[in-house]
C-alpha positions as a Markdown table, in Angstrom:
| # | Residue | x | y | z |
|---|---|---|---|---|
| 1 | Unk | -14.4 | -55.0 | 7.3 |
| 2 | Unk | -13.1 | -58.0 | 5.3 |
| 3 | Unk | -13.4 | -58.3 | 1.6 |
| 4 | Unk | -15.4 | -61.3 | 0.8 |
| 5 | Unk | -14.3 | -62.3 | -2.6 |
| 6 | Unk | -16.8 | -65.3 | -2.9 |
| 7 | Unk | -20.2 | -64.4 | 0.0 |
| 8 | Unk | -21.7 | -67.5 | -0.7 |
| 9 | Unk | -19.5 | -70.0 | 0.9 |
| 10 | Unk | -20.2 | -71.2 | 3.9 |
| 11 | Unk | -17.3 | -70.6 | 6.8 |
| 12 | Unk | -16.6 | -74.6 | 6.5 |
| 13 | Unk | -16.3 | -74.3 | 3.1 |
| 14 | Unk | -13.4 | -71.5 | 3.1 |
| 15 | Unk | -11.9 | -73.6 | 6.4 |
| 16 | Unk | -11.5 | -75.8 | 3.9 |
| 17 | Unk | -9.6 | -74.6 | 0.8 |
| 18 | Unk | -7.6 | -72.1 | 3.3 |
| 19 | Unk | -6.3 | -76.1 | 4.6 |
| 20 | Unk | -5.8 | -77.0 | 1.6 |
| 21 | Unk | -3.9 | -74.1 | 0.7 |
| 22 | Unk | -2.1 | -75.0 | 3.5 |
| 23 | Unk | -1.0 | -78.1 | 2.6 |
| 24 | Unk | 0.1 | -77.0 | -1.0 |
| 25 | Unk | 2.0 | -74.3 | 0.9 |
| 26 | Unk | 4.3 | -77.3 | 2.3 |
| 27 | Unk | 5.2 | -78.3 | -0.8 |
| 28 | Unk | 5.8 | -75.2 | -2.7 |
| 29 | Unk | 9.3 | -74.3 | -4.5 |
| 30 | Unk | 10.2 | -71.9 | -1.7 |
| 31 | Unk | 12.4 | -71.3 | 1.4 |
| 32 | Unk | 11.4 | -73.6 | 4.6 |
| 33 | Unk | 10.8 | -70.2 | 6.7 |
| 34 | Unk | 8.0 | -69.3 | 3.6 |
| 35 | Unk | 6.3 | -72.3 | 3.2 |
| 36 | Unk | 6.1 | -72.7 | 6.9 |
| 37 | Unk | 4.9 | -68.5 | 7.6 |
| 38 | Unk | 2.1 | -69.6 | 4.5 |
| 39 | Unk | 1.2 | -73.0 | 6.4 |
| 40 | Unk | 0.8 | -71.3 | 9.5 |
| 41 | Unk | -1.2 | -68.3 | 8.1 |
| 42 | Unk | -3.8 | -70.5 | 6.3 |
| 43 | Unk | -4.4 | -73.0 | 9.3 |
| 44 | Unk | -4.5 | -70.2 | 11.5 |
| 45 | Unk | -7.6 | -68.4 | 9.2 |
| 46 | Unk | -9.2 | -72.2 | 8.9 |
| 47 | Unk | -8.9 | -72.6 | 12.7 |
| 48 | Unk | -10.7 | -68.7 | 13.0 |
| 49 | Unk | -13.3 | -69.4 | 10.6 |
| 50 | Unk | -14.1 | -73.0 | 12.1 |
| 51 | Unk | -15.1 | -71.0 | 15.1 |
| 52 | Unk | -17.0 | -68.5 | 13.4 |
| 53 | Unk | -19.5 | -71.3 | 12.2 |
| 54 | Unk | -19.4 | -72.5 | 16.1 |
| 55 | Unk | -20.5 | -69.2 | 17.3 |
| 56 | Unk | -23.0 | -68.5 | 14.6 |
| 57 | Unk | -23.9 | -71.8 | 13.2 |
């Protein structure tokens, strides 16, 4: 079962700040191979709960 740290967003809204996360994960003061693992991790959890609102939404 997932933690849910805030249960009152809406799936679109944590789609949202997990992209924006992922664009500030572009332009953190790490390695390439890091900020493109964290971009690819939060687009990856926008993209699941995008289609978590499709099914149930």
């Amino acid at each position: 079962m997932a933690l849910l740290l805030f249960p009152t967003r809406s799936p679109s809204a944590r789609a949202s700040a997990h992209r924006a996360m992922a664009r500030a994960a572009l332009f953190s003061n790490s390695s390439t191979r890091t900020r493109l693992k964290r971009y690819n991790h939060h687009m990856q959890q926008a993209r699941r709960l995008e289609g978590e609102e499709v099914h149930h939404g």
